[in-house]
Backbone as a printed PyTorch tensor [residue, N CA C, xyz], in Angstrom:
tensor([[[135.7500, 142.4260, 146.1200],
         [134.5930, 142.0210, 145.3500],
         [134.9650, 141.7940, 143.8850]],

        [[135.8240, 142.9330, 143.7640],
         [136.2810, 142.5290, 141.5510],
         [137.0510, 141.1100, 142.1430]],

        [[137.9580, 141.1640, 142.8850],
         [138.9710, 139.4060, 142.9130],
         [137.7510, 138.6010, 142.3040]],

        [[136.7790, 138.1120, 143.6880],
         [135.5740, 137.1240, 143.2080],
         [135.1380, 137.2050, 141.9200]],

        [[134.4820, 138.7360, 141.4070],
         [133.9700, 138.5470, 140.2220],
         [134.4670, 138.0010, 139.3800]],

        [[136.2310, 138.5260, 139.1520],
         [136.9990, 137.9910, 138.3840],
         [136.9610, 136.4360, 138.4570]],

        [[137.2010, 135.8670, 139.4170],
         [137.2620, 133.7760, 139.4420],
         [136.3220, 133.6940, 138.9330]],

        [[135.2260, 134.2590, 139.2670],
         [134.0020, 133.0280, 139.2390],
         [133.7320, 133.2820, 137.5130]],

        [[133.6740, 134.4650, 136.7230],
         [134.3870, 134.3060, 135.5620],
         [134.9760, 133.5090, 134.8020]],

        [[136.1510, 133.4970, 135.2600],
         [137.2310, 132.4180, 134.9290],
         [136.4230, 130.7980, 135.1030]],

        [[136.6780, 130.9440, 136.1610],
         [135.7660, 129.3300, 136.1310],
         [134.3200, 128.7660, 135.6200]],

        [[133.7730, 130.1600, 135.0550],
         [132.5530, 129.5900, 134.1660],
         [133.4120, 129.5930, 132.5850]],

        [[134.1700, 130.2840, 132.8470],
         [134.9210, 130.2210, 130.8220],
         [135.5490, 128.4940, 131.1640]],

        [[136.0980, 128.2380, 132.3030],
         [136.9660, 126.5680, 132.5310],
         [135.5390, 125.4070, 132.2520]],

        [[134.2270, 125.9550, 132.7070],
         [133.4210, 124.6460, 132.6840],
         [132.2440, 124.6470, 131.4520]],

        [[132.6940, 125.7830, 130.6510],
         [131.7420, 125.8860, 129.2430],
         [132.0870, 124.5420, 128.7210]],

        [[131.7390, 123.8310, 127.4370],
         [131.7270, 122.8640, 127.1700],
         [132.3960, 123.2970, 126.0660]],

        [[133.6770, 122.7430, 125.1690],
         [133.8680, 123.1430, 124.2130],
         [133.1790, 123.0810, 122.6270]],

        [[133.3900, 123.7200, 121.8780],
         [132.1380, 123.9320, 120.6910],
         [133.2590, 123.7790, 119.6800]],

        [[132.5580, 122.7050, 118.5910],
         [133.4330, 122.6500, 116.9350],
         [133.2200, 124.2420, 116.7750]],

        [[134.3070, 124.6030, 115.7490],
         [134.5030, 125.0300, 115.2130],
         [134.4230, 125.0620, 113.9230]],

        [[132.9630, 125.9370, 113.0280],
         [133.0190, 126.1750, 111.9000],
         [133.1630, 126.8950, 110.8980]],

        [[133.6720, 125.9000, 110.3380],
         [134.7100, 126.2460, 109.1750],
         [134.0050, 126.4710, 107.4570]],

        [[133.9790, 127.3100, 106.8200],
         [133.7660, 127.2060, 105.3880],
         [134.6350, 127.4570, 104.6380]],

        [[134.7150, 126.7630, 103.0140],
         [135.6810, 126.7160, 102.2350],
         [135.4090, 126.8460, 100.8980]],

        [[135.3820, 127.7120,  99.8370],
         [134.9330, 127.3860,  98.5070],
         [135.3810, 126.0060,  97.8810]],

        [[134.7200, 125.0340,  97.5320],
         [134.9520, 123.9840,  96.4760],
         [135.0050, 124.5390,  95.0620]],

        [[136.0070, 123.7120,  94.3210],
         [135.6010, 123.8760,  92.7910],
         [135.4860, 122.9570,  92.0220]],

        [[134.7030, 122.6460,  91.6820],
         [134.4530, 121.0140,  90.5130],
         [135.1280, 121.0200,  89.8120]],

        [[136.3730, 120.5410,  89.2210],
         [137.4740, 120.1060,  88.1050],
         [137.4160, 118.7950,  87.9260]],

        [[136.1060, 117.8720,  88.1290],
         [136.1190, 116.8910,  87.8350],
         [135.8250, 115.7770,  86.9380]],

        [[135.1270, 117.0940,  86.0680],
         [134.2150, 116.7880,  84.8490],
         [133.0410, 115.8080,  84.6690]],

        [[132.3130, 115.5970,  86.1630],
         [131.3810, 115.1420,  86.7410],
         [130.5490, 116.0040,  87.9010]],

        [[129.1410, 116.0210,  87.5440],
         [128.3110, 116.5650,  88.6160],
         [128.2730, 116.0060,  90.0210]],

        [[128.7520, 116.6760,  91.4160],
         [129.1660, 116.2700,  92.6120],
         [127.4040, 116.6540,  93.3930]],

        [[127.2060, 115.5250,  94.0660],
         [125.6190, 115.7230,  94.5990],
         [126.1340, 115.4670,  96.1470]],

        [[127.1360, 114.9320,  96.3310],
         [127.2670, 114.9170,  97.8430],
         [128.5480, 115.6560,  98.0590]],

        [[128.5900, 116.8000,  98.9900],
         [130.2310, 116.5470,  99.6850],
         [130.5840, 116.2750, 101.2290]],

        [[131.1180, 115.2010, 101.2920],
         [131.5000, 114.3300, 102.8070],
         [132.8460, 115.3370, 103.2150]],

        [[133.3540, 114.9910, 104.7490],
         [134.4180, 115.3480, 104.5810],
         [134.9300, 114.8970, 106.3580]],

        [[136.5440, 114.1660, 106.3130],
         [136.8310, 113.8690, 107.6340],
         [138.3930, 114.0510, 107.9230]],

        [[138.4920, 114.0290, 109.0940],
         [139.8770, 114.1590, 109.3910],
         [140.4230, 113.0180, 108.8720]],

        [[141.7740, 113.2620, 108.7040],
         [142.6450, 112.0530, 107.5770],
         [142.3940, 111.2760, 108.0930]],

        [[142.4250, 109.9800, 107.3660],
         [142.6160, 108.6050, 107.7720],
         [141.3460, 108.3380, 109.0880]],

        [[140.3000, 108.8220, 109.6220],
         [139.6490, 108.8040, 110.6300],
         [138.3530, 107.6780, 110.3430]],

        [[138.0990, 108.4880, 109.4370],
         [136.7330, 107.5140, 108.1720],
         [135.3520, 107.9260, 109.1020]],

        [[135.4920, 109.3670, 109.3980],
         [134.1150, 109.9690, 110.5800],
         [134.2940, 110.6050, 109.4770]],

        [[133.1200, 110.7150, 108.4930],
         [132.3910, 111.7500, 107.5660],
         [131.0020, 112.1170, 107.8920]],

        [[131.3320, 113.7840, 107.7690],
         [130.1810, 114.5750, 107.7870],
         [130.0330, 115.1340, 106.8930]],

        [[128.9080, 115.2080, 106.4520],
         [128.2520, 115.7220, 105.1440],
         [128.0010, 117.8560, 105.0230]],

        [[128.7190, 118.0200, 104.1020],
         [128.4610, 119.4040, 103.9740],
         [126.8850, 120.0010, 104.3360]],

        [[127.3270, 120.9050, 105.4420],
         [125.9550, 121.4750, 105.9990],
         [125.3050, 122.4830, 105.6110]],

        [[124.0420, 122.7520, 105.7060],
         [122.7240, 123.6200, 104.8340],
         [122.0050, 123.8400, 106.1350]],

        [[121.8350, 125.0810, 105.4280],
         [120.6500, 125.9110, 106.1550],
         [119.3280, 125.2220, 106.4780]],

        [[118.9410, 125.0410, 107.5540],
         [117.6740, 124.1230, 107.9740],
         [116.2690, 124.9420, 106.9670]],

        [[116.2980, 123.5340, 106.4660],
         [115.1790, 123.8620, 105.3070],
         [115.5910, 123.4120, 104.1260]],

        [[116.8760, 124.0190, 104.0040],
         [117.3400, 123.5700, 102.5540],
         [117.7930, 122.3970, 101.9800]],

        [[117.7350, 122.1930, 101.1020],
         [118.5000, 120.6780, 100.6170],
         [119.6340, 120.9990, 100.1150]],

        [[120.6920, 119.8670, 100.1530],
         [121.9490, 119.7130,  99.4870],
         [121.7430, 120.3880,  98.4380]],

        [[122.6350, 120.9360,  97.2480],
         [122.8360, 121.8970,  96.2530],
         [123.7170, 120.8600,  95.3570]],

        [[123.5690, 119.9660,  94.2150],
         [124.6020, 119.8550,  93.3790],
         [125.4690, 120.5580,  93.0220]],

        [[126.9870, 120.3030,  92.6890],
         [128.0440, 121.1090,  92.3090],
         [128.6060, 120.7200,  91.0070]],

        [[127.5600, 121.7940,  89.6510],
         [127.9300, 120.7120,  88.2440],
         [129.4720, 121.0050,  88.0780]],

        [[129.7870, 120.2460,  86.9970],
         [131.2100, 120.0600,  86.2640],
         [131.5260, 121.2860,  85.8150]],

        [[132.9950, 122.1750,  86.6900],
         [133.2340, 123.4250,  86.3620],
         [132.7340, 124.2490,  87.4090]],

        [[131.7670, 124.1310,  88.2270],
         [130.5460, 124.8710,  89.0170],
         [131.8260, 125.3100,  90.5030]],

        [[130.9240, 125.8030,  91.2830],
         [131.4150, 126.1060,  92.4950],
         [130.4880, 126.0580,  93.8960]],

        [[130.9220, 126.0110,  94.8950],
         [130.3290, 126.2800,  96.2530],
         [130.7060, 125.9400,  97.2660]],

        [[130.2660, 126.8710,  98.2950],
         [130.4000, 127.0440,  99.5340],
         [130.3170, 125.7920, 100.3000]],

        [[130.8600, 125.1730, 100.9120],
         [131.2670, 124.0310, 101.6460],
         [131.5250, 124.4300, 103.4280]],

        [[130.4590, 124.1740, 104.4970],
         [130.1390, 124.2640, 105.5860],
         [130.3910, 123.0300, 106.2320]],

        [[131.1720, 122.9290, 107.5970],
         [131.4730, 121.7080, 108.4980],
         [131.9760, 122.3080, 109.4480]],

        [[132.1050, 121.3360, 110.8990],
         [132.6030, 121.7680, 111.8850],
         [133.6650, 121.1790, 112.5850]],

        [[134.6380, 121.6810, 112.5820],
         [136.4080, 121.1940, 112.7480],
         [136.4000, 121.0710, 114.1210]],

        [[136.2770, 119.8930, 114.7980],
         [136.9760, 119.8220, 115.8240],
         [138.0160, 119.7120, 116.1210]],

        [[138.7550, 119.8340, 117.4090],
         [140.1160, 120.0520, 117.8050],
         [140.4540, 120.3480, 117.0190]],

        [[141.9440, 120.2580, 116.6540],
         [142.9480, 120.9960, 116.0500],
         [143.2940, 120.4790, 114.7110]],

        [[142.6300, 119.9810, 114.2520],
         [143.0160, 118.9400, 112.7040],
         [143.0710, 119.5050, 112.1340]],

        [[143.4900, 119.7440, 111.1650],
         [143.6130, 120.7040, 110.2290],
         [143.4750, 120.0370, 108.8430]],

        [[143.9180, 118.7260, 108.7460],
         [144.1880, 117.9980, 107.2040],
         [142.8240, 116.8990, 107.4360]],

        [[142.1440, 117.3890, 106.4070],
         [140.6380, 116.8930, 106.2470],
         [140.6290, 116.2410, 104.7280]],

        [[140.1920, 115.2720, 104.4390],
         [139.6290, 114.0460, 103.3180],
         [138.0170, 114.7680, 102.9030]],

        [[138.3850, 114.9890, 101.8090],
         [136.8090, 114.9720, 101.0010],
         [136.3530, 114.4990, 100.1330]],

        [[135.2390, 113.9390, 100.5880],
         [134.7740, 112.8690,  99.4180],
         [133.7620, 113.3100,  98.6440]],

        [[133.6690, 113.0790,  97.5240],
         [132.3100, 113.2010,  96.4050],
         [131.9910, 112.1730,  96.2850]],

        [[130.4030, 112.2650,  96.2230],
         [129.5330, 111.3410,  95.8440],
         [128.8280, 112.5180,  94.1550]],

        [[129.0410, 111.7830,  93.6120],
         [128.5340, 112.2860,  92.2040],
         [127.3100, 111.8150,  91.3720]],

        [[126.7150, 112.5050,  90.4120],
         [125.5750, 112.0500,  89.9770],
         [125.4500, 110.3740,  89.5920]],

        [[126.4440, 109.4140,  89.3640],
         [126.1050, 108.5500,  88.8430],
         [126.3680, 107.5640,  89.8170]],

        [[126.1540, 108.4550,  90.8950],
         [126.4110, 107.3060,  92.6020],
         [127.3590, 107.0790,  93.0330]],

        [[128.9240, 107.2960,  91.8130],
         [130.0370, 106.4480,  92.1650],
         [130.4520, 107.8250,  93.5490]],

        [[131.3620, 107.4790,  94.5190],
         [132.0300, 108.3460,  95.0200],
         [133.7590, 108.0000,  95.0720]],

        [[134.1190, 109.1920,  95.6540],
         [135.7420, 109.1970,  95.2840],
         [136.3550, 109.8400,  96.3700]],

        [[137.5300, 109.2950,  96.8080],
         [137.7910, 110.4630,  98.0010],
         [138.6250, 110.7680,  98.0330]],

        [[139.2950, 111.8940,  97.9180],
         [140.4560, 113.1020,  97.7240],
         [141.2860, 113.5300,  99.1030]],

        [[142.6970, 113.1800,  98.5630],
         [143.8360, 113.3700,  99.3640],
         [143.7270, 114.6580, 100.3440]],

        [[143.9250, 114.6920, 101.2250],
         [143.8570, 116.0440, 102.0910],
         [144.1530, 117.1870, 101.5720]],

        [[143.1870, 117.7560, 102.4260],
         [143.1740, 119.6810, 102.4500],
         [143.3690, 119.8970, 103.6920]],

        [[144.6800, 120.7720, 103.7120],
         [144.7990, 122.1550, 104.8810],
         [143.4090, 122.9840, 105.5010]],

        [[142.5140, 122.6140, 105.8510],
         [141.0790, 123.5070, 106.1030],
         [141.5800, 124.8250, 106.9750]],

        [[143.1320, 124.4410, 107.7690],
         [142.9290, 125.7920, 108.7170],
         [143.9960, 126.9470, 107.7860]],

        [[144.0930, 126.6770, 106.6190],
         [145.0700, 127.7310, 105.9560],
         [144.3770, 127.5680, 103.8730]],

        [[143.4360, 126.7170, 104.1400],
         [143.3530, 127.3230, 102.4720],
         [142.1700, 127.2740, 102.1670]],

        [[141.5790, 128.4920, 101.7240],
         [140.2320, 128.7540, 101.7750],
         [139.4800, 128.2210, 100.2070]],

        [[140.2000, 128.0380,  99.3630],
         [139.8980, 127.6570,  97.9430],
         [139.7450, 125.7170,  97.8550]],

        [[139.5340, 125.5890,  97.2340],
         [139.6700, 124.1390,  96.9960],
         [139.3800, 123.4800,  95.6970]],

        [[140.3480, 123.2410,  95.0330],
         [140.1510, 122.5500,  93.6920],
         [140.0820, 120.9880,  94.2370]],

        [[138.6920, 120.5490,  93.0550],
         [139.0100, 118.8840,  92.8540],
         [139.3060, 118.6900,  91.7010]],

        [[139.7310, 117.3010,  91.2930],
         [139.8140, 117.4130,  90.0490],
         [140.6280, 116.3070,  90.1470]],

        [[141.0560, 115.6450,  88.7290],
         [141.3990, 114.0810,  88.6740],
         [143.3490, 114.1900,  87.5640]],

        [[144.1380, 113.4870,  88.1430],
         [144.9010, 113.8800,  86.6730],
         [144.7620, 111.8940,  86.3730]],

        [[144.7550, 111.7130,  85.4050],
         [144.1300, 110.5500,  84.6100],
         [143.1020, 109.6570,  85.7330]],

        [[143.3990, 108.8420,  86.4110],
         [142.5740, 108.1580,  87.4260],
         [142.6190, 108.5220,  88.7260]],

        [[143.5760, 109.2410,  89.1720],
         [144.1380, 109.3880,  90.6950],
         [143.4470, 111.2710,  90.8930]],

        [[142.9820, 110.7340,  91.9510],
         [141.7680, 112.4860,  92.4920],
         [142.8350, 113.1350,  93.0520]],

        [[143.0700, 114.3690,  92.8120],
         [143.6660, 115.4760,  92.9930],
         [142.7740, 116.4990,  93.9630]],

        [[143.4080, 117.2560,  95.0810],
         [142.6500, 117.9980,  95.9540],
         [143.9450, 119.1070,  95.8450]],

        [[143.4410, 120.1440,  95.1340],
         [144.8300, 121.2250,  95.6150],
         [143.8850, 122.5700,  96.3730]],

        [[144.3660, 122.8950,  97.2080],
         [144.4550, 124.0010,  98.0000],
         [144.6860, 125.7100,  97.9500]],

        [[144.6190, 126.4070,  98.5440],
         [145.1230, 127.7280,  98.5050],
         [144.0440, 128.7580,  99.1690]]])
């Protein structure tokens, strides 16, 4: 009787459906612009999803210098994710990959024209 219990177990863990995996990350604005959107996709993919909120809430601006919590859901195994800002004056910009499965920090930030994304 445990044998059976045991399979039939097993084979409901084989026919669950698999579930993203979510992921959060502190952002930090080094951009010296107020960030009103943050997008974000596996490299080179151009599938952006928009940083997620608590049902009810609205998006949160992230002023110049500011910080926050950044919510999405990582499927498969990607690990090197593109994030884009959309900023107060509409323009958006999109920043060289982040490690999501090894660096929990995230600086943006620009060195003269070219967007900088560093990690840790």
């Amino acid at each position: 009787m445990r044998y059976r219990y045991g399979v039939a177990v097993a084979l409901l863990g084989l026919a669950a459906p698999a579930y993203a995996e979510a992921l959060d990350f502190i952002l930090t604005n080094n951009t010296g612009k107020e960030i009103t959107l943050v997008e974000l996709s596996p490299v080179g993919a151009g599938q952006w999803q928009k940083n997620k909120v608590d049902e009810g809430e609205k998006p949160k601006s992230i002023k110049a210098g500011g910080r926050s919590t950044i919510h999405f859901d990582k499927n498969g195994t990607q690990c090197k994710w593109e994030v884009k800002a959309t900023f107060a004056d509409n323009s958006s910009v999109i920043f060289p990959a982040v490690n999501v499965c090894d660096d929990s920090f995230v600086v943006l930030s620009f060195k003269g024209a070219t967007p900088i994304s560093v990690g840790s």
